[in-house]
N, C-alpha and C positions, 0 to 999 in steps of 0.2 A: 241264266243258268244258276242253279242256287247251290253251292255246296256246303255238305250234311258231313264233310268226316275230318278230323283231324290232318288224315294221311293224306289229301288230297295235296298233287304234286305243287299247283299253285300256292296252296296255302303252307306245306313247307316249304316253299320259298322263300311267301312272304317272311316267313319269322324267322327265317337265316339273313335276309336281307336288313334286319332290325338287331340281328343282337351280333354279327360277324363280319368284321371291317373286308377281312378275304374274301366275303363273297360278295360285297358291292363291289371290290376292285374289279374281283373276274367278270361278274356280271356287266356291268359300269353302270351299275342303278346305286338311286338311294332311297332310301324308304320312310316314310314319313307318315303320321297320324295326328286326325281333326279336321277339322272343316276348315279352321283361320289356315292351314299349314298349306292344303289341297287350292284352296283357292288363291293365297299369293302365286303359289308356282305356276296354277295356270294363268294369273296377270302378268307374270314375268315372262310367259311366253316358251316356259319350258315343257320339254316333252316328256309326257305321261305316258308310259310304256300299258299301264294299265291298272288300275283300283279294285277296293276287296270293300263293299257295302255290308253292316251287320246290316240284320231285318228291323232293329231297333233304328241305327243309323239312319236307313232309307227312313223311317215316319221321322225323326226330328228332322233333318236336314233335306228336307227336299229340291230345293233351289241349288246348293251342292251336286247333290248326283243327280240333276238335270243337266251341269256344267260340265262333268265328268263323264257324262253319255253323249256329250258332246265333241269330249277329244279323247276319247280312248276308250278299251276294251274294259267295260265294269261287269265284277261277279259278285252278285247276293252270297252272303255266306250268311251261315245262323247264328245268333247271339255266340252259343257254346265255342263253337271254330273260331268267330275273331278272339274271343276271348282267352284262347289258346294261344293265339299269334298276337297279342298286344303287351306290351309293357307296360302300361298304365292300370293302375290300379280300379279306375272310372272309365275307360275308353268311349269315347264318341259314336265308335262305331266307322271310322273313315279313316281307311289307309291305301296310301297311294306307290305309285314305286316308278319314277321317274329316271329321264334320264342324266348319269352325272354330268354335268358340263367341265369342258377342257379349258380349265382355266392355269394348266403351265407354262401358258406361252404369250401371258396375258401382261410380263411385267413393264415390256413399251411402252404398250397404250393404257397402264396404269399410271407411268412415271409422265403422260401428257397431260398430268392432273399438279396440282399446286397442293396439297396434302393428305399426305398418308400414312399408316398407323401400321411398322411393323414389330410380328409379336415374333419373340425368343423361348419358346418351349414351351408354351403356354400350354401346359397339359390337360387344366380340367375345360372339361366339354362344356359344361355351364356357365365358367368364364370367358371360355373362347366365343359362346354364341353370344353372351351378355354384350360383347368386347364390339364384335360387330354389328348387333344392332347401335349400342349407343354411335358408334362411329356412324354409321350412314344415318342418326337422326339428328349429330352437330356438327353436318356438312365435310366429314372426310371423306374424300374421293375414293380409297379405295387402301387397300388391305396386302401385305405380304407374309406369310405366313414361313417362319423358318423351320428348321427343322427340331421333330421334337415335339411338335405344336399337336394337338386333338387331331383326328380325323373330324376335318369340317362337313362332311356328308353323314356323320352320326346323328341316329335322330336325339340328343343329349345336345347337341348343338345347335341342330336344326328348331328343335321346340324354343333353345333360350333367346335364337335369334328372331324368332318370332315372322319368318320371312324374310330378312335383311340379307341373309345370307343369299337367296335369289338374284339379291339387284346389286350390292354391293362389289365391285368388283375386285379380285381376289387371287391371288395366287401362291403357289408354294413352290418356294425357292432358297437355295441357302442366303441365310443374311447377309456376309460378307459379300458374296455376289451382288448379291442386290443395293447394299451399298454403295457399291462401288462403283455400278451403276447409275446408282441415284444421283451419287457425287458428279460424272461425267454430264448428265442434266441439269444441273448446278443447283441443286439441291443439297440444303443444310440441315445434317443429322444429328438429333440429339437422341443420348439415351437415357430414361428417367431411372434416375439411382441415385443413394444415401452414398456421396463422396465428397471430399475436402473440398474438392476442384468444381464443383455441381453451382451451376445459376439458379435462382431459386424463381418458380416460377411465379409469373405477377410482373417477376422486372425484366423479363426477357422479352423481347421485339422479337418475335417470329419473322423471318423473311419470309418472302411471298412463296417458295417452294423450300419446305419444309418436309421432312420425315421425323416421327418419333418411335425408341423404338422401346417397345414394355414390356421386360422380362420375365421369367419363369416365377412363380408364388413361393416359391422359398429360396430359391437361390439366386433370382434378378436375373438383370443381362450380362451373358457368360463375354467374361476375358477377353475373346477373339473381337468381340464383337463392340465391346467397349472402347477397345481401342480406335477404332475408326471413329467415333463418335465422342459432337461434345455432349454435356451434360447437365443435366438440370435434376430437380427435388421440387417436392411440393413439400411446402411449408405444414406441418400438421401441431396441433396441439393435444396432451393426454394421450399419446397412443404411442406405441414404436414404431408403425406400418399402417398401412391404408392396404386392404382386399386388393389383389391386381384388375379387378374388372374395376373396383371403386376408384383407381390412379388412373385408368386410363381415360376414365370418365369426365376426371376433371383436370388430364390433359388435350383430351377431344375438346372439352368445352371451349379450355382457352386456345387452343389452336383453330377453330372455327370460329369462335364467336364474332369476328369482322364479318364475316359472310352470314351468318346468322342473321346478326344485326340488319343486315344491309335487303333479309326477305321477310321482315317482317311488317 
C-alpha cells in the first residue's frame, strides 16, 4: 500500500508518536528512525507494531525492509509524506513504531547484577541515551532511571543510544526506593559529586556489587538522595565540571574495567 497524503490516519500517527511523549504512553509504542535503529530492535527481539518505508528508503535499504516484511505490517509512503513525519533534517527514509517494553517491574532481576548506573533527573535526552549506551559498552549490567530523568522511549534518546537502550536493562523507579533496595542486596552506593566528604575516584576499591548514582547537569544528585550514599569525585584538571554523560563515562569505565579486562 503506498500512501500519497499527509492526512493519512497512519501517517498522523506516526508523527504524534515521534514528537508527543502522551501519545506513546497511550499508545504504548515508540517510534523510532534509520536502518541502524530498525534493525537492533528487531535483534533485540522487540515487537514492531508496524513501519512507514520512503520510496527513496526502499532503494537504499533493501536488506532493511526485507527484515521488516518479515515481522510486521510495512507501508510505502512517498518521499513528500515521510518527510512530513520525520524530524531529521536528511531522513533515511525508515521509521518504525514498536512496542514499549515493561520494564517497571524489572528492578529485582536488575539488582541480580554486580553493577549499576542510577541516574537522578537526567533531563536531557542526549545524555540520557549517550549515558546508556556507554554503560552497556563498559560492562554495566543495567540502569535505574529516577524521577525527572528523559522519557527514555523518545527518539532523542533512542538515536544517542544508538540501540543500547533495547538490551540494556532498565527501569524507572524513585531513587530512594531503589536504594534502599539496592542496600538490602548488599550493594554499596556511591553518588558522584564535588563534596568535602567525596573519595576521589582512582583510590576507591569498588566492591563487587556496586551502584553509582549521576546526577542532574546543573544541579547534581538532589539531597534526599545523597543522603543514603557514599561519595566520590573525579579528579579533573582546567575545568570546574566534566558534561554529565562525559562523568559517567569515566565512572562506567572505572566501575567495569575488571570485567572489561577480564573479555578481552
Amino acid at each position: 500500500m503506498l500512501i500519497t497524503s499527509r492526512k493519512n490516519e497512519t501517517a498522523v500517527k506516526s508523527r504524534r508518536l515521534l514528537s508527543e511523549k502522551k501519545i506513546r504512553d497511550r499508545e504504548g509504542l515508540f517510534a523510532a528512525e534509520g536502518f541502524k535503529l530498525a534493525e537492533e530492535a528487531l535483534k533485540a527481539g522487540l515487537e514492531i507494531e508496524y513501519a512507514l518505508i520512503s520510496e527513496e528508503g526502499s532503494e537504499k535499504f533493501p536488506q532493511t525492509v526485507s527484515l521488516l516484511e518479515k515481522n510486521c505490517t510495512v507501508f510505502t509512503v512517498t518521499n513528500e509524506v515521510y518527510q512530513s513525519i520525520s524530524e531529521q533534517k536528511s531522513p533515511q527514509g525508515i521509521f518504525i513504531a514498536g512496542k514499549i517494553l515493561d520494564k517497571s517491574v524489572n528492578l529485582d532481576k536488575i539488582l541480580e547484577n554486580d553493577k549499576i548506573l542510577m541516574l537522578d533527573c537526567v533531563q536531557d535526552s542526549g545524555n540520557l541515551g549517550t549515558m546508556i549506551r556507554t554503560a552497556e559498552a563498559l560492562g554495566i549490567e543495567g540502569a535505574v532511571l529516577g524521577s525527572g530523568c528523559a522519557d527514555p522511549w523518545s527518539p532523542k534518546v533512542l538515536r544517542a543510544s544508538m540501540g543500547s537502550i533495547f538490551r540494556l536493562p532498565f527501569c524507572g523507579i524513585s531513587l530512594s526506593e531503589a536504594i534502599d533496595r539496592a542496600k538490602e542486596k548488599d550493594f554499596t552506593v556511591y553518588a558522584a559529586m564535588l563534596d568535602g566528604t567525596a573519595q576521589r575516584l582512582g583510590d576507591l576499591d569498588f566492591p563487587k556489587k556496586t551502584a553509582v548514582v549521576i546526577g542532574n547537569e546543573g544541579h547534581g544528585v538532589g539531597a534526599e538522595v545523597a543522603e543514603k550514599c557514599g561519595k566520590l569525585y573525579i579528579p579533573i584538571k582546567g575545568a570546574e565540571s566534566l558534561n554529565a554523560a562525559a562523568a559517567a563515562a569515566v565512572i562506567c569505565w572505572e566501575l567495569g574495567r575488571n570485567d572489561t579486562s577480564q573479555n578481552r
